[in-house]
N, C-alpha and C positions, 0 to 999 in steps of 0.2 A: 510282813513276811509270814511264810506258811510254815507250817513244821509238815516234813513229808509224810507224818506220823498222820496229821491231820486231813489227809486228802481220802478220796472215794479211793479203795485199793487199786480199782484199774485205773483211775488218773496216777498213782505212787506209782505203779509198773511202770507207764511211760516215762516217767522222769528219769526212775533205776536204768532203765533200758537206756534214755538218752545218756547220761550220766558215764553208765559204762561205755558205751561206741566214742566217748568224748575222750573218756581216760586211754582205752586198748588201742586206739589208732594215734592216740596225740596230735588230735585237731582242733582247732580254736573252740567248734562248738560239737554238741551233738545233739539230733533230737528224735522225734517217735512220733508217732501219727499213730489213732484207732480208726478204723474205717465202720461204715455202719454194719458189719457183721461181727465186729469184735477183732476181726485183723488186725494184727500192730505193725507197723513198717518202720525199721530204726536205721539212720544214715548219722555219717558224721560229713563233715565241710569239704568237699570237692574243689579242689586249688591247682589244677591243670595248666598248662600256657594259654590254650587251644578252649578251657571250660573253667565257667566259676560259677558252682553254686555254694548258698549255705546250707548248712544241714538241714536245714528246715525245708530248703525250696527242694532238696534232695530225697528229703521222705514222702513230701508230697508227688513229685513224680514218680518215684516209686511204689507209690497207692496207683497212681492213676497207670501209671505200666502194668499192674497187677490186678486191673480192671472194679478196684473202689469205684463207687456212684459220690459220696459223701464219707465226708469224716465227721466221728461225734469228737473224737479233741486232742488237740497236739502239744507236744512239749517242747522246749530248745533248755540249753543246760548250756550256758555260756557267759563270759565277765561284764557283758555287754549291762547296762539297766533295763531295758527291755527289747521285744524285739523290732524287729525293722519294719517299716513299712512296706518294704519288699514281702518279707515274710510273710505277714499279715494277709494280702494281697494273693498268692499263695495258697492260705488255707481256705481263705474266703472262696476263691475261686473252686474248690471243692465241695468245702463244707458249709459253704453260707458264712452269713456275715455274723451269726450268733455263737459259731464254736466255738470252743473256748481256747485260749492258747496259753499254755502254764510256761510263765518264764521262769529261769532255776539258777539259784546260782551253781559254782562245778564241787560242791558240796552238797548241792542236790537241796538246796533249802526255796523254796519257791517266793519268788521276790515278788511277782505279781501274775492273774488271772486278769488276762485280757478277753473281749470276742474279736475275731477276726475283722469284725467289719466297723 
């Protein structure tokens, strides 16, 4: 595990960022995306009849609505151990298979630094 003390400041913002959209909406997860100009896009878990994303697969089309080419690295802040393979699949399909994806716990402590692919 990471202390969020210990990360690159702008990977600790995405976390914060997930972190908060997780706690202020009260949804399983929340996460953040950077895109490669430094844009951050933060979603929590969409659980519709009719639509179901995770937060993750939710920032990432929210990058790609907002015309990102690439993400340099994502967060998700959720009880989970790591993330899904959905998600993964997700960032890769943006950011390539090398991005990094910080998983967190909802304490905001980073349980593990994956790459997407």
């Amino acid at each position: 595990m990471t202390e969020s003390t210990d990360l690159d400041p702008e990977d600790r913002k995405i976390v914060t960022l997930a972190r908060s959209t997780r706690a202020r909406n009260g949804v399983p997860e929340g996460a953040a995306v950077r895109d490669e100009t430094g844009r951050t896009y933060v979603a929590g878990t969409v659980a519709l009849d009719s639509l179901r994303l995770s937060a993750l697969q939710t920032a990432v089309a929210m990058a790609v609505a907002s015309g990102a080419k690439s993400l340099e690295a994502a967060a998700v802040v959720t009880e989970s151990a790591s993330a899904s393979a959905e998600d993964l699949a997700a960032v890769r399909d943006l950011g390539g298979a090398g991005t990094p994806v910080l998983v967190a716990a909802p304490d905001g402590t980073v349980r593990e630094t994956v790459p997407a692919g």
